[in-house]
C-alpha positions in Angstrom: -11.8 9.5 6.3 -8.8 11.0 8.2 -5.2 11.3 6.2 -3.8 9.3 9.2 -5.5 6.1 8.1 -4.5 6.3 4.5 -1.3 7.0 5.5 -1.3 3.7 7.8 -2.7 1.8 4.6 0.5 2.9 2.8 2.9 1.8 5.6 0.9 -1.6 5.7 0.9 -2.1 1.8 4.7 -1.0 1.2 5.4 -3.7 5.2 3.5 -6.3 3.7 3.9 -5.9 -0.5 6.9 -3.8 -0.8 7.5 -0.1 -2.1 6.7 -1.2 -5.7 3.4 -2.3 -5.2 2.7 1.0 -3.5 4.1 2.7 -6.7 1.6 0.9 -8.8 -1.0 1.7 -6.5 -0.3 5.2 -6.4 -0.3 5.2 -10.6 -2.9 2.9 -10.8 -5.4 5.5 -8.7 -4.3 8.9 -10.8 -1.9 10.0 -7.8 1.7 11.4 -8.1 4.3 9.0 -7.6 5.5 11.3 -4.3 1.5 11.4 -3.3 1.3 11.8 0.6 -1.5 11.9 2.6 -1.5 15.0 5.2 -2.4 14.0 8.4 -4.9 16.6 9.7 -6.8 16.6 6.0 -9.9 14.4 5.5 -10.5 12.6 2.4 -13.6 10.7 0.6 -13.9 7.2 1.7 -14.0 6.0 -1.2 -10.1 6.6 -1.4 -10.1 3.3 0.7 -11.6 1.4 -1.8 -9.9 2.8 -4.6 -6.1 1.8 -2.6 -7.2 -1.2 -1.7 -8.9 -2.9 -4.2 -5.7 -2.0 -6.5 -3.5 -2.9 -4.1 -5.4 -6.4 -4.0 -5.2 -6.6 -7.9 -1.8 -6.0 -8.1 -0.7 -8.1 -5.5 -3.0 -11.1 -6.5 -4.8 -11.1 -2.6 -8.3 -10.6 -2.2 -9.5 -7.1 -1.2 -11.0 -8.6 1.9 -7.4 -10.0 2.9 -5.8 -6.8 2.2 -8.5 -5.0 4.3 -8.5 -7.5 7.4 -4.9 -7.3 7.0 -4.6 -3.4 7.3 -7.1 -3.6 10.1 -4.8 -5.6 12.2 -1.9 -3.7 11.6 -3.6 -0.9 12.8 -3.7 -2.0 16.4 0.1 -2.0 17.1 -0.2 1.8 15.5 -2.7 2.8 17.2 -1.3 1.6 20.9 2.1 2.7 20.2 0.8 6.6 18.8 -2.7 6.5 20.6 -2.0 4.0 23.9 -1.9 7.1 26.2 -5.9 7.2 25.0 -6.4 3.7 26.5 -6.4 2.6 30.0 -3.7 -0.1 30.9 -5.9 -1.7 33.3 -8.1 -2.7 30.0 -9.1 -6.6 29.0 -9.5 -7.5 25.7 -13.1 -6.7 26.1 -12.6 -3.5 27.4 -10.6 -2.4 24.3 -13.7 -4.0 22.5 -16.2 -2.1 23.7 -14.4 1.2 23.7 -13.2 0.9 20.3 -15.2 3.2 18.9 -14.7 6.3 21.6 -11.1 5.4 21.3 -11.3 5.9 17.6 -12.8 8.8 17.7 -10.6 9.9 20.1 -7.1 9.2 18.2 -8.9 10.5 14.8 -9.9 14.0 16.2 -6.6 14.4 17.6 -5.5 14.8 13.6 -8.8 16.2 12.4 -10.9 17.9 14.9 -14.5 17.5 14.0 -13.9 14.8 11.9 -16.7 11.6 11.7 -15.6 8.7 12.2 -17.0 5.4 11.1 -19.7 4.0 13.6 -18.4 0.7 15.5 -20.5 -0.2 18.2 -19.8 -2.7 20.5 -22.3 -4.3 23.5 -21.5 -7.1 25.9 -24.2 -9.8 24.8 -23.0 -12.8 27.2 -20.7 -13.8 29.6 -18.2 -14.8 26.7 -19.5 -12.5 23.3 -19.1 -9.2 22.2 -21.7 -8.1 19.4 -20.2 -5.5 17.4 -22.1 -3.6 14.7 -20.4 -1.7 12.1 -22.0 0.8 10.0 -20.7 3.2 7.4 -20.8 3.5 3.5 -17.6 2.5 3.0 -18.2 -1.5 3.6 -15.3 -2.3 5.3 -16.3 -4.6 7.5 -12.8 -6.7 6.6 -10.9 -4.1 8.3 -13.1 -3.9 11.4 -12.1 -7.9 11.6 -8.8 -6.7 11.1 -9.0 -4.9 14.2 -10.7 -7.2 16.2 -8.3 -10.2 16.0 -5.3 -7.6 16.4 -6.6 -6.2 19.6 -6.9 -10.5 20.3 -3.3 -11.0 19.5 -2.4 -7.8 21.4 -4.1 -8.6 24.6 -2.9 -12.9 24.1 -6.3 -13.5 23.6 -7.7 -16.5 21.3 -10.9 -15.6 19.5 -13.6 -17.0 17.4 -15.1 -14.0 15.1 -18.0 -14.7 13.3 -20.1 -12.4 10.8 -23.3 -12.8 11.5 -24.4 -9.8 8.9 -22.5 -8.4 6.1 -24.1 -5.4 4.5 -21.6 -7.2 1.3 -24.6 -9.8 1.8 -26.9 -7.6 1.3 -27.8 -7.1 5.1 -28.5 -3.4 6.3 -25.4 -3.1 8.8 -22.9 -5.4 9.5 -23.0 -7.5 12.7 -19.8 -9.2 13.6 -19.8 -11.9 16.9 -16.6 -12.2 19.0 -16.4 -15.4 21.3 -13.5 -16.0 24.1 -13.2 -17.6 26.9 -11.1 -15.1 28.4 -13.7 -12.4 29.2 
């Protein structure tokens, strides 16, 4: 995964949980207390986890909350660093089923050739978006995150539903997005 994320996950942890959680984090994974992530450098994914989940012990919230939580503070970051990537003439659906090209898009800008997780999103009714998510990680919190970000971006009310969770033991995870204002 691209430095840029983990270096959003630190601005989100030390926005929302204050520069002394991030501290603890930092000592709590084995990193420097000065750590920074480089931008353009790609790290393992399971650095994700590893922030996270001691960010969610530390703070007493569960690692899904801390995850969903990062993913939604992503959008404002992404549109204010990465907005000349989207059309303006985008809906809330539009966003939702470029997602993953825009993604791609921002990431490569940092790390050219990089991988990015796979987020696929198909129209599946006049009023749902089926998005499926796969990658080893299993952050399907943060893609939930994102989703109800871009909702609250665009002034749009949502109903998000997971209807498979690889955390459930299913093979990918399947998230549903309902609105009325498709």
């Amino acid at each position: 995964m691209q430095g840029v994320i983990y270096d959003a996950m630190k601005d989100y942890i030390v926005s929302t949980m204050g520069e002394p959680v991030w501290a603890q984090v930092l000592a709590q994974t084995g990193r420097p207390p000065n750590h920074e992530y480089q931008l353009d450098q790609a790290y393992p994914d399971a650095e994700m986890g590893l922030l996270a989940g001691s960010a969610a012990r530390i703070s007493g919230t569960p690692p899904n909350d801390v995850l969903e939580g990062f993913g939604a503070a992503l959008v404002p970051m992404m549109f204010t660093y990465y907005g000349f990537l989207a059309d303006p003439r985008w809906s809330y659906v539009d966003f939702l089923l470029n997602m993953e090209p825009l993604l791609h898009a921002a990431l490569r800008l940092h790390t050219p050739g990089a991988m990015p997780t796979k987020v696929r999103a198909v129209r599946a009714g006049p009023e749902l978006v089926t998005i499926v998510y796969e990658s080893p990680l299993h952050a399907c919190a943060a893609v939930r995150g994102v989703i109800r970000g871009a909702a609250e971006r665009y002034g749009t009310e949502v109903v998000v539903k997971d209807e498979n969770c690889v955390l459930r033991g299913d093979p990918t995870c399947v998230i549903t997005v309902h609105s009325a204002a498709y």
